[in-house]
C-alpha positions as CSV (number, residue, x, y, z in Angstrom):
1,X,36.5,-47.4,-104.3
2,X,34.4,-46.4,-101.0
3,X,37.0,-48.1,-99.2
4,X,39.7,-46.6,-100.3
5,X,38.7,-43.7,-100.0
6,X,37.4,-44.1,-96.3
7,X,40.9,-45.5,-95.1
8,X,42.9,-42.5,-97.2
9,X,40.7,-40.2,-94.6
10,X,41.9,-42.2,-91.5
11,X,45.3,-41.8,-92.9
12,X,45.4,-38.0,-93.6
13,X,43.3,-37.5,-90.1
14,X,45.7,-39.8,-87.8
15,X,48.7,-38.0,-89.4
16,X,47.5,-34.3,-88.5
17,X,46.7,-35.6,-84.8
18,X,43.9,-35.7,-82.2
19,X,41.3,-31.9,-82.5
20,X,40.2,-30.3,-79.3
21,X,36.8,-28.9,-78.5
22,X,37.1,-26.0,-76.4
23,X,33.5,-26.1,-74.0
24,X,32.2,-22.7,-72.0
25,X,32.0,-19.3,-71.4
26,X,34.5,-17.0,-72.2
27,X,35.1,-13.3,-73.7
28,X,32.7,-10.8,-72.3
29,X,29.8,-13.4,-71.5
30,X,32.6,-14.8,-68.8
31,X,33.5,-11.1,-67.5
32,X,29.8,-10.5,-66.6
33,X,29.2,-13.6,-64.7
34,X,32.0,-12.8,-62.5
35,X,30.8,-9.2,-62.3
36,X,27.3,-10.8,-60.9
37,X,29.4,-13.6,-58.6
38,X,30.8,-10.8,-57.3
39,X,27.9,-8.6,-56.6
40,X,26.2,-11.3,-54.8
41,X,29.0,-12.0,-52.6
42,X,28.9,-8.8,-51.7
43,X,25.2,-8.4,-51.1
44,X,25.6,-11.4,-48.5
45,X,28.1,-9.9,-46.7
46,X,26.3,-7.0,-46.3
47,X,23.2,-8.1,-45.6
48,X,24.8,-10.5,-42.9
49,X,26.4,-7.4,-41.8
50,X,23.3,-5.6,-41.2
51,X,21.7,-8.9,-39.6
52,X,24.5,-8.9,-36.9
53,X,23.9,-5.4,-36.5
54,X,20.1,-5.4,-35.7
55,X,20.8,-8.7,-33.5
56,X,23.5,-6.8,-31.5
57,X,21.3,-2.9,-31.4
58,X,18.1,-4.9,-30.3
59,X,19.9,-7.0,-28.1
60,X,18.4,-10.4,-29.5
61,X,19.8,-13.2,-27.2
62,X,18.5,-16.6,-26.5
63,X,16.2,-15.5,-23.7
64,X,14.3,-12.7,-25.0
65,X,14.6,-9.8,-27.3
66,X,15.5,-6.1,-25.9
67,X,14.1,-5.4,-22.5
68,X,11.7,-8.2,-23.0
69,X,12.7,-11.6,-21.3
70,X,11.5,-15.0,-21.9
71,X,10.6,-16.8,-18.5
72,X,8.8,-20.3,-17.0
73,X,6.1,-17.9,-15.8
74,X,5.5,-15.8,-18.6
75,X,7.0,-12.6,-20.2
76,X,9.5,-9.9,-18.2
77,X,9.5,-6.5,-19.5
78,X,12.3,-4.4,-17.8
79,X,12.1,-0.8,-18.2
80,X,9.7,1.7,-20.1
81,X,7.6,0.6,-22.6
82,X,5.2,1.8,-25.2
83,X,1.9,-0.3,-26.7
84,X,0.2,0.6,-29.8
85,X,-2.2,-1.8,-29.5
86,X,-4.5,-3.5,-26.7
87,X,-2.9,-5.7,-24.6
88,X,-4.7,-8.9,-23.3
89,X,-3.0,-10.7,-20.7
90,X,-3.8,-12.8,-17.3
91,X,-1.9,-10.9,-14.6
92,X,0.7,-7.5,-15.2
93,X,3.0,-7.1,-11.7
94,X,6.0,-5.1,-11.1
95,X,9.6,-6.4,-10.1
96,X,9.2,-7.3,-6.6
97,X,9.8,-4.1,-4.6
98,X,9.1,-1.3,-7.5
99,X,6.0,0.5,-8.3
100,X,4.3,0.0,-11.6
101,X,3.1,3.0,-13.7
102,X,0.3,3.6,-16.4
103,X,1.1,6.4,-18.6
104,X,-0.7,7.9,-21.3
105,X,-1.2,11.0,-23.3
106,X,-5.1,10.7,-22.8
107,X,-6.6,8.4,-20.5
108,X,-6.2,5.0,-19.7
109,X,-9.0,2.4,-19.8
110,X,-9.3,-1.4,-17.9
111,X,-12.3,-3.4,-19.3
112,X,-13.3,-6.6,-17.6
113,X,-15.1,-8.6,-20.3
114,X,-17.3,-11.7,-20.3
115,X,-16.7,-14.9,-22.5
116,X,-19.2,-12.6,-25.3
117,X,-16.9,-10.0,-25.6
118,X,-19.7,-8.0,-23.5
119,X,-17.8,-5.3,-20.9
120,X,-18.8,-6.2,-17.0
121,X,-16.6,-3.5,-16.1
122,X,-14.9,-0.7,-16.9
123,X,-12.7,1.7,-15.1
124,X,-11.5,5.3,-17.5
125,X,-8.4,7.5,-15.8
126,X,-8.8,10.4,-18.1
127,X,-7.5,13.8,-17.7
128,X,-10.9,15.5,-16.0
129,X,-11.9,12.4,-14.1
130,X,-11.7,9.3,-12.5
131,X,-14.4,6.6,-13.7
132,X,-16.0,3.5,-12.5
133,X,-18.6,1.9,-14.2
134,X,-20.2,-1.4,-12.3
135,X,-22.5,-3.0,-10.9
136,X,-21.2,-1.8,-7.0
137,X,-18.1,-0.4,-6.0
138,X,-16.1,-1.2,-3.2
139,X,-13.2,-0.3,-0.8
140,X,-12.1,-2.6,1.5
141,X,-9.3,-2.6,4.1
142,X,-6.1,-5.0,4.2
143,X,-7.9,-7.2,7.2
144,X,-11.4,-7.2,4.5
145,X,-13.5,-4.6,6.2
146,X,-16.0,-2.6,4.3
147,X,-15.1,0.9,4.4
148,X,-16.8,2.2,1.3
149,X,-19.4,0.9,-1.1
150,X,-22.1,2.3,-3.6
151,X,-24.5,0.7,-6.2
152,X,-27.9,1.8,-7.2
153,X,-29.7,1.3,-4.0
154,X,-27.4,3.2,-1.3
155,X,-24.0,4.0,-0.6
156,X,-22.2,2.5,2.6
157,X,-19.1,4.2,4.8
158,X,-18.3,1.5,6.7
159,X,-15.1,3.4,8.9
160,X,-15.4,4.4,12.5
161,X,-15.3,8.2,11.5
162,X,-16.4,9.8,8.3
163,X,-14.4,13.3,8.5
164,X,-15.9,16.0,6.2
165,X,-12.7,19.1,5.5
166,X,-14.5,21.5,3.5
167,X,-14.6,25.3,4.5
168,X,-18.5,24.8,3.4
169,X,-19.2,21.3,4.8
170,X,-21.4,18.5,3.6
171,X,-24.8,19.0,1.9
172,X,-27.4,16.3,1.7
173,X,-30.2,17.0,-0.4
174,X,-32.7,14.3,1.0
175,X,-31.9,12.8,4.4
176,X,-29.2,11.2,6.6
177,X,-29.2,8.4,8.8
178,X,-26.7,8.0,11.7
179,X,-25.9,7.7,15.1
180,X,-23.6,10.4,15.3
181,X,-23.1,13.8,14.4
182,X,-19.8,15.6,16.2
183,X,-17.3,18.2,15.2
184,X,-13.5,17.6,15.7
185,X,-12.0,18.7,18.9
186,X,-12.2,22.3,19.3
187,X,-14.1,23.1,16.1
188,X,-17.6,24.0,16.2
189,X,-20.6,21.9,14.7
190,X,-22.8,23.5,12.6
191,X,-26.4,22.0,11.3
192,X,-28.1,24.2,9.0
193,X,-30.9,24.5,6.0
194,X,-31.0,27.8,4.3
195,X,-34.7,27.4,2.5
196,X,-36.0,24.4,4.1
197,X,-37.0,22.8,7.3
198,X,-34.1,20.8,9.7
199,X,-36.1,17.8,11.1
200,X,-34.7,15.5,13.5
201,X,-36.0,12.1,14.5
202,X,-35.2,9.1,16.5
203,X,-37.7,6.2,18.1
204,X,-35.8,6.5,21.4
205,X,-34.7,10.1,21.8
206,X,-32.4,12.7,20.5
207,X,-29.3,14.4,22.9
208,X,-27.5,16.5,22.3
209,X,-24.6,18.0,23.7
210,X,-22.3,20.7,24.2
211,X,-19.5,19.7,27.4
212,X,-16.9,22.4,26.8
213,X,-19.4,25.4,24.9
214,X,-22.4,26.8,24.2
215,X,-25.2,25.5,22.4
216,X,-27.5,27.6,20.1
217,X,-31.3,27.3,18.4
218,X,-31.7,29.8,15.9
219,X,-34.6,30.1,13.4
220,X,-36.4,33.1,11.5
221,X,-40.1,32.7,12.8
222,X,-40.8,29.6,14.8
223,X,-39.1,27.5,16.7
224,X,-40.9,24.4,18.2
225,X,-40.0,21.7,20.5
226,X,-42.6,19.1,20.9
227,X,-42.9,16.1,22.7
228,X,-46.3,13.4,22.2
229,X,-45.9,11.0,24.5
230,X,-43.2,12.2,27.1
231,X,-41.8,15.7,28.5
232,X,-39.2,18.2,27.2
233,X,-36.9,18.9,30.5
234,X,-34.6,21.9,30.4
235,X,-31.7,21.5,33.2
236,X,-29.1,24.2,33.6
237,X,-28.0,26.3,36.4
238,X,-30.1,29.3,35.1
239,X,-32.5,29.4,32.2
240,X,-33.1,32.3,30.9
241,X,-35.9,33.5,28.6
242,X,-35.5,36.5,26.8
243,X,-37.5,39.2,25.2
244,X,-40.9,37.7,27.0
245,X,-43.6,40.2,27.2
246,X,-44.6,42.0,30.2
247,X,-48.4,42.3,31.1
248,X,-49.4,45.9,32.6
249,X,-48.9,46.5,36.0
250,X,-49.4,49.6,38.3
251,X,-47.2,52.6,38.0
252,X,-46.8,53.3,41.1
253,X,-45.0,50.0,41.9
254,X,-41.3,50.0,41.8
255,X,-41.3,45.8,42.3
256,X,-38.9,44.1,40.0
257,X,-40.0,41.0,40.4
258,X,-42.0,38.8,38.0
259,X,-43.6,36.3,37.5
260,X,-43.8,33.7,34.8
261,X,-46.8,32.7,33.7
262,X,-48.4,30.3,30.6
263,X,-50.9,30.8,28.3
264,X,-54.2,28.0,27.3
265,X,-52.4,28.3,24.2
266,X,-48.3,28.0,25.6
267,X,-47.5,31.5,25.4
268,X,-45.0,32.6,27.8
269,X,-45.1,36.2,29.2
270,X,-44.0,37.9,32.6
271,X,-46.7,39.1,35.3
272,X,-45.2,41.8,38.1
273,X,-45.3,39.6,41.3
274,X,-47.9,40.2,44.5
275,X,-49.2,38.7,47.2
276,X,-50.7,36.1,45.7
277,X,-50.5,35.1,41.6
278,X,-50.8,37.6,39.2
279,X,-51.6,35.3,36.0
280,X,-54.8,35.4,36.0
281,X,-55.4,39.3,36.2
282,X,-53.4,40.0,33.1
283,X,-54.4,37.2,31.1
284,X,-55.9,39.3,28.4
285,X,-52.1,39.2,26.8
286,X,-53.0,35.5,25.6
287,X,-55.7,37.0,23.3
């Protein structure tokens, strides 16, 4: 019975032919995955889109991005440019034959650092001043000569001619050592201390010198001229001492004619000439 049964089944079946399975997605399930197919085909054109677009506006080529170049010998940065952030590097030059500026809105600060991090050196451009701190300073010329240098122990001019053009000149508050003191051509040179004492010293003399003017001494009570070991010389085609005073003479006498004659103690005063010297008759004005 089972097998009849089993081959009247493979009758009917082969007689209504072969069924088909039908395998996928379909109705609304298949609209939305073309929907999202769609959507990202269109995302990745757009998003290439903008990728060309940033490549072309910041000029990104094979060499270098923007203004910036890739080179053997580093970076080259054409142009104006703007850092955020400190910048370390090993040398910063300027296209052969163009200036390079440092510009910013408050100062601009070089540090020279050690291998601790610890600053040697440090130079500030800031909008009231101009500083250096170091250990010395120098200026040097193109052949390597010395012409300026400070540090804790003195400051050095090492030029030919220190020129001072301020209507008030120069003041030193402790002393000055040099070899030469001169005004320009035609202007006059003026040594001066309004509360203090002007001393002048050298081991082998002091000259000084006036070829085309005058040359004038003046203090408020004394003025001394001392010499230990030598001799003060005054050599002129007339000396003339002024305001010297004049011992008594006779009344009668009309003589104006004196002579000058010194004091034990260096005063200077003016005797009425005789026959013979009058010094000694009027020397009570040395009292």
């Amino acid at each position: 019975m089972p097998q009849e049964q089993y081959a009247h089944r493979s009758t009917m079946q082969s007689s209504e032919g072969p069924q088909v399975y039908r395998v996928g997605i379909y109705g609304w399930r298949k609209r939305c995955l073309y929907f999202f197919v769609l959507l990202l085909m269109i995302l990745i054109l757009v998003n290439l889109a903008m990728t060309i677009w940033i490549l072309k506006v910041m000029n990104f080529t094979i060499d270098g991005m923007g203004n910036l170049r890739i080179t053997e010998n580093g970076l080259k940065l054409e142009g104006d440019s703007e850092f955020l952030k400190p910048l370390y590097a090993k040398e910063i030059r300027s296209r052969q034959g163009n200036p390079l500026y440092f510009q910013s809105a408050r100062n601009v600060t070089v540090n020279i650092l050690n291998e601790k991090t610890k600053v040697l050196t440090r130079l500030v451009t800031g909008p009231q001043a101009v500083e250096a701190h170091s250990q010395k300073f120098e200026v040097k010329a193109l052949s390597g000569k010395l012409l300026f240098s400070a540090d804790d122990n003195e400051v050095v001019v090492g030029a030919e001619r220190l020129r001072v053009l301020g209507a008030e000149g120069t003041v030193f508050p402790k002393s000055i050592e040099t070899p030469s003191v001169r005004a320009d051509p035609f202007k006059e040179l003026r040594l001066e201390s309004p509360t203090r004492s002007l001393v002048m010293e050298a081991p082998k003399g002091i000259e000084i010198n006036a070829e085309a003017g005058n040359l004038e001494a003046t203090c408020r009570t004394e003025l001394k001229l001392e010499s230990k070991d030598g001799e003060i010389t005054l050599n002129a085609a007339n000396i003339k001492l002024l305001r010297l005073p004049l011992a008594s003479h006779s009344s009668g006498s009309r003589q104006k004619i004196y002579e000058l004659c010194v004091c034990s103690n260096g005063r200077l005063f003016l005797s009425q000439a005789g026959a013979s010297s009058t010094c000694q008759i009027n020397t009570s004005i040395c009292s």
